[in-house]
N, C-alpha and C positions, 0 to 999 in steps of 0.2 A: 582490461581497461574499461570495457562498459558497467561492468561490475563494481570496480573502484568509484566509477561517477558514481554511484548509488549508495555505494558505503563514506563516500564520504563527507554526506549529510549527516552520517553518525552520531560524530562528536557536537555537533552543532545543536542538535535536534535532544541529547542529552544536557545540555544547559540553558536549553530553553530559548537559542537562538534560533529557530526553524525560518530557513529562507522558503517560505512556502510554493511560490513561484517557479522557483528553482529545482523544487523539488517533486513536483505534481511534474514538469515538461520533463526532467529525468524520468520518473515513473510511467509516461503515458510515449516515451520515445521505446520503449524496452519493453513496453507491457507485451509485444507481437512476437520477442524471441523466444524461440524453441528448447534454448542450453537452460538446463537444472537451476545451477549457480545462480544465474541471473534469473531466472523466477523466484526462488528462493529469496531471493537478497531483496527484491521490489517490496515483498509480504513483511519481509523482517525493517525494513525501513519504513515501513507504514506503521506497522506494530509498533514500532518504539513510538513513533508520532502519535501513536491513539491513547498513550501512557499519560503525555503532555496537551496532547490536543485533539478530543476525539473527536470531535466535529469536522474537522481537517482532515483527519485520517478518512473518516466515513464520507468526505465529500473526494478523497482519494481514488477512495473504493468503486462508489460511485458512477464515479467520471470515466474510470475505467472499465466497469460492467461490465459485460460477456466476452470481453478482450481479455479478461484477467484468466491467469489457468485457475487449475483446483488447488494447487500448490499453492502460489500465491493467494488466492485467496482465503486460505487455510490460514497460513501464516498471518496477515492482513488483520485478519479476526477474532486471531485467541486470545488477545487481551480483553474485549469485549466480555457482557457478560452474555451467555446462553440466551436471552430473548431477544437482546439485542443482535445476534448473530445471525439469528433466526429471519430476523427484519429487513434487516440488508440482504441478506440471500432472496429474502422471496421482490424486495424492490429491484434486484436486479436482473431475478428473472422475468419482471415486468419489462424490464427496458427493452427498444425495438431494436 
């Protein structure tokens, strides 16, 4: 079920509806769980958003900062290009 909240900004986020809102409090309520799936799926739902809105995504990313696993963050980022990956990693190992 926690999973499903997350996937299913999917379809939404693919036609360029992103309830953005909606979808940073899903992202930032789950960022703290431990299970695979759902780290996973936070990174792949930002990722698809950084296709359409990378600014959002990166303000994603961001927001959730040293909360976010490796996983997730991995996923989060590979749409990005390499310097830009680069950038957000070292601003969020700025953050306190």
């Amino acid at each position: 079920v926690r999973r499903a909240s997350l996937i299913s900004h999917l379809p939404k986020i693919r036609l360029g509806f992103v309830e953005f809102p909606q979808l940073k409090e899903s992202c930032t309520q789950l960022v703290s769980e431990q299970e695979f799936f759902i780290r996973k799926a936070i990174g792949w739902v930002i990722r698809e958003l950084s296709e359409r809105r990378p600014d959002d995504a990166e303000r994603i990313i961001l927001d959730l900062g040293k909360l976010s696993s490796g996983l997730t963050l991995r996923e989060a980022l590979r749409k990005f290009s390499q310097d830009r990956q680069e950038q957000i990693k070292l601003q969020i190992k700025q953050l306190k």
